[in-house]
C-alpha positions as a Python dict, from the first residue, in 0.01 Angstrom:
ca = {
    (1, 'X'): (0, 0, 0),
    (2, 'X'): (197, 259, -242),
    (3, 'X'): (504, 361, -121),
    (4, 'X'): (443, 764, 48),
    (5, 'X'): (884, 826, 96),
    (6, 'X'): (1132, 819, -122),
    (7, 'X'): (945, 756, -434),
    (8, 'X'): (1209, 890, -626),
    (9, 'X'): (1529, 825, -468),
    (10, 'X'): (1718, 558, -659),
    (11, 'X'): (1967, 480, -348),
    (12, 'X'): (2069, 580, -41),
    (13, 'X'): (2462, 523, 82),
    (14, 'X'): (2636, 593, 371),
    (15, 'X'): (2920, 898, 396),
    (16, 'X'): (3183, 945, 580),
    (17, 'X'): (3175, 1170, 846),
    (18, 'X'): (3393, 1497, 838),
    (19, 'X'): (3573, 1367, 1184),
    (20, 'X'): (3646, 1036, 978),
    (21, 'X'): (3815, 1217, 667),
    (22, 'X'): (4002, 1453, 924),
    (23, 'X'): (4146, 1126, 1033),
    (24, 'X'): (4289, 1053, 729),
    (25, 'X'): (4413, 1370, 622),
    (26, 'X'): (4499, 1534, 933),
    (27, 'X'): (4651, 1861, 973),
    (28, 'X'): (4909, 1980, 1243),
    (29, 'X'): (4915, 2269, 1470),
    (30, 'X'): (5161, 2460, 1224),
    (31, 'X'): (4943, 2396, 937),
    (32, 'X'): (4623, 2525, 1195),
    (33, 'X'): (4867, 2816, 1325),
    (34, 'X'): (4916, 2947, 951),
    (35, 'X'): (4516, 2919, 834),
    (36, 'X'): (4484, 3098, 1112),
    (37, 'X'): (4720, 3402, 993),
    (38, 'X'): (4583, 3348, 654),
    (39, 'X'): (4236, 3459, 796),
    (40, 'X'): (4339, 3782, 990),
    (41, 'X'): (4537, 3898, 712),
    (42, 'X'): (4305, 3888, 466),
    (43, 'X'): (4021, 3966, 719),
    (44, 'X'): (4269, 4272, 737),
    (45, 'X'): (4274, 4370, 409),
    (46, 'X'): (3912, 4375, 375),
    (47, 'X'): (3915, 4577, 682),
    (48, 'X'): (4187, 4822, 521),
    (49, 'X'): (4378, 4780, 795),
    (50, 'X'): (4645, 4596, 574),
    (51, 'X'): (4675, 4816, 238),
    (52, 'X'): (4745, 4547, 53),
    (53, 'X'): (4553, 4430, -244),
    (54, 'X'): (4399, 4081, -240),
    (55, 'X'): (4419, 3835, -544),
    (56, 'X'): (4230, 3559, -561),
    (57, 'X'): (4339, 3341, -898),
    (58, 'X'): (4290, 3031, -984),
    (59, 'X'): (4109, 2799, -1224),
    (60, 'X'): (3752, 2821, -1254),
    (61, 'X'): (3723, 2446, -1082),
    (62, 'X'): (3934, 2186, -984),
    (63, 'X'): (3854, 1872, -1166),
    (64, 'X'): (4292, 1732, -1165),
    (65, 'X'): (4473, 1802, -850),
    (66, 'X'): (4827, 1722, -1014),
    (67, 'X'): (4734, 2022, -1210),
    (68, 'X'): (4623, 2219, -935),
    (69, 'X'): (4918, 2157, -725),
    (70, 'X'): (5130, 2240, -998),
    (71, 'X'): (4942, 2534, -1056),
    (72, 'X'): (4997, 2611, -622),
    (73, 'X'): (5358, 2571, -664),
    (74, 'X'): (5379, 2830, -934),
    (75, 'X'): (5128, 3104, -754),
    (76, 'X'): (5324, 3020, -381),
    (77, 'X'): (5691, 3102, -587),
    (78, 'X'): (5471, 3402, -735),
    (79, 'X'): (5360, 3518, -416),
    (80, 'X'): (5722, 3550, -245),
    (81, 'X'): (5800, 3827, -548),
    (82, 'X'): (5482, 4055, -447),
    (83, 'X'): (5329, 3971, -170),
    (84, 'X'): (5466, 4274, -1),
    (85, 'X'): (5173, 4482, -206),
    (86, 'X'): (4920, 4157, -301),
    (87, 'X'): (4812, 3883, -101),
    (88, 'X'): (4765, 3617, -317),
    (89, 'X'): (4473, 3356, -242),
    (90, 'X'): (4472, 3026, -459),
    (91, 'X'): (4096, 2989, -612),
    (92, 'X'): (3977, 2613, -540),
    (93, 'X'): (3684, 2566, -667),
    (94, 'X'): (3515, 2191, -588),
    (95, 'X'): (3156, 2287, -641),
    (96, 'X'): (3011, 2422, -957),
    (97, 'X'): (2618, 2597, -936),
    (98, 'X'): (2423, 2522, -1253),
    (99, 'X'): (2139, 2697, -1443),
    (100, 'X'): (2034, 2357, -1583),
    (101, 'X'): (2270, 2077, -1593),
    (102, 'X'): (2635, 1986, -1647),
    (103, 'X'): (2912, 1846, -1436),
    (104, 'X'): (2858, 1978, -1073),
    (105, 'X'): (3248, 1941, -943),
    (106, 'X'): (3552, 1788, -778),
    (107, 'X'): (3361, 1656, -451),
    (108, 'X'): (3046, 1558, -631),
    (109, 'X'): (3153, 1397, -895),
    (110, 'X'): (3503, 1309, -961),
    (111, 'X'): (3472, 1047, -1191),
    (112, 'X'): (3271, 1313, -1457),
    (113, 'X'): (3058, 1010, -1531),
    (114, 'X'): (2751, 1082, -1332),
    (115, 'X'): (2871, 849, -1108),
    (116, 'X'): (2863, 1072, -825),
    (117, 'X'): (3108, 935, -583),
    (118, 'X'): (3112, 1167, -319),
    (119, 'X'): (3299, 963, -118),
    (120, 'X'): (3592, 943, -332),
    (121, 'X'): (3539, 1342, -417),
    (122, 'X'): (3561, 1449, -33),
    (123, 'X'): (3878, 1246, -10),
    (124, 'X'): (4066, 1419, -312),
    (125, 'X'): (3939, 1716, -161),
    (126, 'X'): (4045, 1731, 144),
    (127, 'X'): (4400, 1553, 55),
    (128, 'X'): (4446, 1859, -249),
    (129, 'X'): (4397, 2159, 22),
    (130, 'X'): (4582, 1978, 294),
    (131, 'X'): (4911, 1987, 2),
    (132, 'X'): (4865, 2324, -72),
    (133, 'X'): (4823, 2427, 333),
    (134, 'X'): (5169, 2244, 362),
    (135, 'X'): (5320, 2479, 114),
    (136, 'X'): (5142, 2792, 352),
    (137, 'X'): (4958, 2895, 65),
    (138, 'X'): (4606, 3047, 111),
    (139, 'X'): (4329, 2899, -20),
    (140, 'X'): (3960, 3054, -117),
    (141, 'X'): (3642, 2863, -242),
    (142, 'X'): (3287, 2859, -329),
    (143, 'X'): (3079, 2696, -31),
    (144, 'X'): (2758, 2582, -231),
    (145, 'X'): (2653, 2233, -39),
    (146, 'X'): (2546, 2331, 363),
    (147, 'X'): (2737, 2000, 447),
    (148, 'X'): (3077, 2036, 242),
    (149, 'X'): (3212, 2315, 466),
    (150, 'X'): (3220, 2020, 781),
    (151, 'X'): (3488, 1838, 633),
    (152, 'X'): (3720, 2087, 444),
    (153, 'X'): (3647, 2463, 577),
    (154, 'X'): (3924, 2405, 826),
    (155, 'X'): (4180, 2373, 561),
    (156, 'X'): (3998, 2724, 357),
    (157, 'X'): (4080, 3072, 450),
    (158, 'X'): (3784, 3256, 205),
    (159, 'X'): (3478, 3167, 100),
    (160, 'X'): (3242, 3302, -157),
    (161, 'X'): (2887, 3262, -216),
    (162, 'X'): (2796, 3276, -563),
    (163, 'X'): (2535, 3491, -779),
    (164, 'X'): (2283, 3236, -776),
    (165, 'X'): (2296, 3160, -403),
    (166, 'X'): (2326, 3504, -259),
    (167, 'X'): (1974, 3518, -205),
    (168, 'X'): (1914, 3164, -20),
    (169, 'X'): (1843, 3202, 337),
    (170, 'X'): (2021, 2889, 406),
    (171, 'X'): (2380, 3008, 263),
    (172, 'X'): (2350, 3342, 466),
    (173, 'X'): (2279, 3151, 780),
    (174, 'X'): (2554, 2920, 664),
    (175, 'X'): (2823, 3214, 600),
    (176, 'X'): (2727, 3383, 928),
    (177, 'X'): (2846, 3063, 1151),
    (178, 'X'): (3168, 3052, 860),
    (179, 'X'): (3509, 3083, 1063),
    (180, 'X'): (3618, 3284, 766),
    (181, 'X'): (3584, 3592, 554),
    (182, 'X'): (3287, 3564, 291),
    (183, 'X'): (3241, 3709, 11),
    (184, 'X'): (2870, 3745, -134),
    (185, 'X'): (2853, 3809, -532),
    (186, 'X'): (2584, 4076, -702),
    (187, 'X'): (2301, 3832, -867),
    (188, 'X'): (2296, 3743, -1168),
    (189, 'X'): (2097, 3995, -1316),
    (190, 'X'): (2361, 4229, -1177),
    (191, 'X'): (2124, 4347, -856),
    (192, 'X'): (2289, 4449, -574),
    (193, 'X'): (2059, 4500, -268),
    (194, 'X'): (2009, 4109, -226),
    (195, 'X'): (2392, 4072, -201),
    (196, 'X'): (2409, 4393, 70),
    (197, 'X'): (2106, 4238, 238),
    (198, 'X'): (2339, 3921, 236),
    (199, 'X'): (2513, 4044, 449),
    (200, 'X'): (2383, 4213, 643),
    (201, 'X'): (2176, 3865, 742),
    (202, 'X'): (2484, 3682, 766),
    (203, 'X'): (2647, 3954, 1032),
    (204, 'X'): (2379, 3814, 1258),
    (205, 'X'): (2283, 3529, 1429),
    (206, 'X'): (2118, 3273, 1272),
    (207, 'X'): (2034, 2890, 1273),
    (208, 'X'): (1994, 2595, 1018),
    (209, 'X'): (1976, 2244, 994),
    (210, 'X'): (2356, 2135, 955),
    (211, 'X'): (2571, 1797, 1071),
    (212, 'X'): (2835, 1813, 1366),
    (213, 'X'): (3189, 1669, 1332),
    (214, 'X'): (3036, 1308, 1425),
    (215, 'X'): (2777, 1329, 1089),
    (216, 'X'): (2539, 1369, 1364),
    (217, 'X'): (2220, 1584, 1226),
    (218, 'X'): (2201, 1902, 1450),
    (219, 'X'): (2085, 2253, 1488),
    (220, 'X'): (2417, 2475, 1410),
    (221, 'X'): (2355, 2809, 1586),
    (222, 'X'): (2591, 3087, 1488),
    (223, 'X'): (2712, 3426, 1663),
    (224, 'X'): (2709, 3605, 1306),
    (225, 'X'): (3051, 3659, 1064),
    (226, 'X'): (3098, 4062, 1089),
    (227, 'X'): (3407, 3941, 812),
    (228, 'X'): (3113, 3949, 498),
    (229, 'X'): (3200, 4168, 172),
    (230, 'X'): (3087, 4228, -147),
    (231, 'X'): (3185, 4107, -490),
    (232, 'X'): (3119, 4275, -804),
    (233, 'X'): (3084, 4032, -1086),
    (234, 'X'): (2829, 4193, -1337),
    (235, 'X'): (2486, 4065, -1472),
    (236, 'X'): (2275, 4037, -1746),
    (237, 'X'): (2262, 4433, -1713),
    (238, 'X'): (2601, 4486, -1782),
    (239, 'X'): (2953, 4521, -1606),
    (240, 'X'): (3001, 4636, -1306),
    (241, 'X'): (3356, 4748, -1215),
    (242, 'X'): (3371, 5085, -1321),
    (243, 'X'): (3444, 5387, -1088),
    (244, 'X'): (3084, 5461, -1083),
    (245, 'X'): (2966, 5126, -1030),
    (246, 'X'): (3179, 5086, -687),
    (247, 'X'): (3125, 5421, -593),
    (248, 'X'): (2731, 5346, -572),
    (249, 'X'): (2808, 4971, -437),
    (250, 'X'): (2992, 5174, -116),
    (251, 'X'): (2695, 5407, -65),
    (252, 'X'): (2484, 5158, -59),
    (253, 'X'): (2674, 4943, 202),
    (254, 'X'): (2701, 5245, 401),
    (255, 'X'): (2317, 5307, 376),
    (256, 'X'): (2265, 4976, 520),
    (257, 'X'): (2502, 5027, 780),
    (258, 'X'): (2734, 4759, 662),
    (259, 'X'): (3081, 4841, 872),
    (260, 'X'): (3276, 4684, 627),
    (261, 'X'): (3213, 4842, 278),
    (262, 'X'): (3506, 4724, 104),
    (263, 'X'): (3465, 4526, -242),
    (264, 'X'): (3650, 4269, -426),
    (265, 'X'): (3578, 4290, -842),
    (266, 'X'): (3560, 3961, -1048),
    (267, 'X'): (3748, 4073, -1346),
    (268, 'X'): (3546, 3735, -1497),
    (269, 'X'): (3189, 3604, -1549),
    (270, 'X'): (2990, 3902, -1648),
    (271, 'X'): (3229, 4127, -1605),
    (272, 'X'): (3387, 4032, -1895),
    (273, 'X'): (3133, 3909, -2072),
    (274, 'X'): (3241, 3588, -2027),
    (275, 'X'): (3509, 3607, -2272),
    (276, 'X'): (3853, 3540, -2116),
    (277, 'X'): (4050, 3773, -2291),
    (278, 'X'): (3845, 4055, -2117),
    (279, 'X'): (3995, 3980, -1818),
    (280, 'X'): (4300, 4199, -1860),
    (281, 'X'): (4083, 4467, -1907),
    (282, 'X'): (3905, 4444, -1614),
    (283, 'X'): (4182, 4422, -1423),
    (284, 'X'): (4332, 4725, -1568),
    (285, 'X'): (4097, 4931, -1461),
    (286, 'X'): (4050, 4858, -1117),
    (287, 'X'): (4429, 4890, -1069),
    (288, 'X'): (4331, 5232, -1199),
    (289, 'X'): (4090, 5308, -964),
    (290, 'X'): (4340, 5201, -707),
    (291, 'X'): (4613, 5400, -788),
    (292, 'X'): (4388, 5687, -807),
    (293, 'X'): (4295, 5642, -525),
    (294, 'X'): (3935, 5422, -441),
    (295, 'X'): (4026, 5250, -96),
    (296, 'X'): (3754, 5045, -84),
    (297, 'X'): (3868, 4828, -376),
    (298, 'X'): (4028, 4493, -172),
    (299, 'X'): (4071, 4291, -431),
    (300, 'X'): (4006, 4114, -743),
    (301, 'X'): (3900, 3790, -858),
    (302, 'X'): (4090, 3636, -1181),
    (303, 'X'): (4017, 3293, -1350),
    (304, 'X'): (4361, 3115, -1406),
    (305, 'X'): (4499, 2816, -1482),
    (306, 'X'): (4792, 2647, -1651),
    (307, 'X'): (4683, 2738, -1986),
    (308, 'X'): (4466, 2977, -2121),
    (309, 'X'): (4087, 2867, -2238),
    (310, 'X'): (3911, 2556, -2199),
    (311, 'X'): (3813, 2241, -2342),
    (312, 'X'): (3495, 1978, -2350),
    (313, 'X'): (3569, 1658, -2156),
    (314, 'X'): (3453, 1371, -2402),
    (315, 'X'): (3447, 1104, -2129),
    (316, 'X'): (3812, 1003, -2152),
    (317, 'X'): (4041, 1150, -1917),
    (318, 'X'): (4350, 1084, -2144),
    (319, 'X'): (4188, 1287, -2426),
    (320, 'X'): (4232, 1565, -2171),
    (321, 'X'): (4506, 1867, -2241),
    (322, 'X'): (4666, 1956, -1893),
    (323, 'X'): (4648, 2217, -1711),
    (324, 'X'): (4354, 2395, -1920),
    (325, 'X'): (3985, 2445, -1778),
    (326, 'X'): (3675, 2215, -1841),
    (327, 'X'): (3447, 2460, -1738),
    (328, 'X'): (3520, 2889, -1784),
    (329, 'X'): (3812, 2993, -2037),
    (330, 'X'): (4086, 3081, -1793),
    (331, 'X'): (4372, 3269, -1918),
    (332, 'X'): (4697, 3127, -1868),
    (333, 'X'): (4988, 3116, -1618),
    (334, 'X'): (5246, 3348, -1793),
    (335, 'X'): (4973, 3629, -1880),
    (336, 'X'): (4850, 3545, -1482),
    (337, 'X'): (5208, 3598, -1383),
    (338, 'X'): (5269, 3951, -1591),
    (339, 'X'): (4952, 4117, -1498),
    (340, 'X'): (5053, 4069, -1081),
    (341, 'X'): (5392, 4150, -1141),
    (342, 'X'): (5391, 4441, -1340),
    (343, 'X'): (5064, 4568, -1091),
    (344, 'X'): (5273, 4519, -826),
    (345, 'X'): (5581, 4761, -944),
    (346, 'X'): (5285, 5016, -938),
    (347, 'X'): (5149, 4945, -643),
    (348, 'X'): (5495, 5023, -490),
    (349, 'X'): (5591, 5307, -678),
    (350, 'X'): (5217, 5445, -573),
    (351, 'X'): (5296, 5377, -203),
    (352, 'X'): (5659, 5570, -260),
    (353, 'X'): (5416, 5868, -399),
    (354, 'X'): (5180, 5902, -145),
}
C-alpha cells in the first residue's frame, strides 16, 4: 500500500517544550516585575497617556548575540541620556518572513546552513533576551511562528506583525491572546484597511490551534488585546509617513471605531525605499510632524546596528564583519545615537514651549 501521510516530510524530531527551556533560562521576579513596567509604559505611550515618543531600533535580525548584546549595552547607556522624552525599545528580530526563499532567522536556523536546528535556535534565543532583560532593557519583536511566542514572549514587551502576515487569521487570533502591545504593519502593497481590520479582529476574542507550557497541543482561547496599533511602513504604492498619510490612517481608525488610533512609522522598508540612508529622512519628518503638533504619532521604527549596511554571508562565519546586518542595510550606531539625541533636545525644548 502507498504511503497516504507524510509523503513529503523528510523527518520528524522532537522539541523542547517552552516549560523545559524556561528551566534553563529562568527569569526572576525582578526581571518579571520590570517586563511588566516595560508593558504599561509603552502600552501608555500608545495610549498618549505617557507623551513620550517610542523608539524601537535595532538590527533588522539577530543572527550573533555577542553583537546584539553589545549593541543592548550601547542603546541601555543611550536610553539613560533621553529616556525622559523617548522610550527606547531594543528591535530583536529572530524570525525573518520571505517572499521566496533565503535564511528564515535566529530560532530557525542558527547554523545559516539549512540545517535548521531549532533546538539550538530557541536556546540562543531565549538565553540573548533573558541578558538583555537583566540589563532592564525593553525588548520588541516580530512574532511570525504561532508556537515561538510559548517559549520567549515572557521575556518581550512588543510585538509586531509584519506586512505579509497582517492579513492571516491565525496571527490576529494569535496577537489578540498576546500579553503585550502589537503592532500590525500596512501590507505590502501599502493597503491599509487589512491592517485596521487587524485589529480590530485581534481586540476580540478569538481561538486557534496553539501548544500550552507542557508542548501539549491545545485550543488557546483569548479575551482579545485592546493594546493593537498601527504601523506605517509604505508599499509598492509609495511612502507613507507624510502628514497626509497619518492624517487619513487616524480617520480611518476612528471610522472603524478603533479606541486606540495612535501610529508608530517605520522610517525603513518601503518607507525608504529600502535604501538605508533614507532613513534619516524619514525620521526627520515625523519629528516634524511631532513638534508641530500630530499626537497620534507614538513612535518610530529604525533599523540599527553596529555598523551601517550589510553584507552576504558566504557560509563561513569568520568571513563575517561584526556588528553589520546580513539581511536589511542598517545604519550605524553613531548616526543611531545622533539622530535620538539631538531629537530629544527638541522634544524638550517643545515641551518647555507648549
Amino acid at each position: 500500500m502507498k504511503a497516504v501521510d507524510n509523503v513529503h516530510i523528510k523527518e520528524i524530531a522532537p522539541l523542547i517544550s517552552p516549560m523545559e527551556l524556561k528551566k534553563e533560562f529562568t527569569a526572576d521576579s525582578k526581571i518579571y516585575n520590570y517586563i511588566i513596567k516595560s508593558r504599561k509604559i509603552i502600552t501608555e505611550i500608545l495610549e498618549r497617556k505617557d507623551e513620550r515618543l517610542l523608539a524601537i531600533v535595532g538590527p533588522c535580525s539577530i543572527h550573533d548575540t555577542v553583537a546584539g548584546l553589545e549593541y543592548a549595552a550601547k542603546l541601555k547607556d543611550l536610553s539613560r541620556k533621553i529616556d525622559d522624552v523617548i522610550y527606547p525599545v531594543m528591535r530583536v528580530y529572530f524570525e525573518k518572513p520571505r517572499t521566496t526563499i533565503g535564511w528564515r532567522g535566529l530560532i530557525m536556523d542558527p547554523d545559516m546552513d539549512d540545517s535548521y536546528d531549532i533546538h539550538k535556535g530557541l536556546h540562543l534565543s531565549r538565553e540573548f533576551l533573558l541578558k538583555i532583560a537583566q540589563m532592564e532593557l525593553p525588548t520588541g519583536t516580530e512574532m511570525l511562528d504561532p508556537i515561538i511566542p510559548q517559549y520567549i514572549s515572557d521575556l518581550i514587551s512588543w510585538a509586531a506583525v509584519g506586512a505579509r502576515t497582517s492579513e492571516s487569521q491565525t496571527h490576529r487570533s494569535l496577537a489578540s491572546g498576546m500579553s503585550i502591545p502589537v503592532g500590525f504593519k500596512n501590507g505590502t502593497g501599502g493597503n491599509l484597511d487589512l491592517a485596521v481590520n487587524a485589529i480590530n479582529t485581534a481586540m476580540h476574542p478569538s481561538s486557534f490551534i496553539g501548544i500550552d507550557q507542557q508542548g501539549n497541543t491545545c485550543i488557546l482561547r483569548t479575551e482579545g488585546n485592546r493594546s493593537c496599533h498601527l504601523i506605517l511602513r509604505g508599499g509598492t504604492s509609495g511612502p507613507n509617513y507624510y502628514e497626509e498619510d497619518v492624517e487619513e490612517a487616524v480617520a480611518l481608525m476612528e471610522k472603524s471605531d478603533i479606541e486606540n488610533s495612535s501610529v508608530i512609522i517605520d522610517c525603513s522598508h518601503a518607507n525608504s525605499g529600502k535604501k538605508f540612508t533614507r532613513q534619516k529622512r524619514v525620521f526627520h519628518s515625523v519629528l516634524d510632524q511631532v513638534l508641530y503638533g500630530q499626537k497620534n504619532i507614538a513612535g518610530i521604527m529604525m533599523e540599527s546596528n553596529l555598523f551601517e549596511g550589510n553584507q552576504k554571508f558566504t557560509g563561513c562565519f569568520a568571513d563575517l564583519i561584526h556588528g553589520v546586518s546580513i539581511t536589511d542595510s542598517c545604519i550605524g550606531w553613531d548616526e543611531t545615537e545622533s539622530l535620538l539625541l539631538s531629537a530629544a533636545e527638541d522634544l524638550r525644548v517643545y515641551r518647555k514651549s507648549r
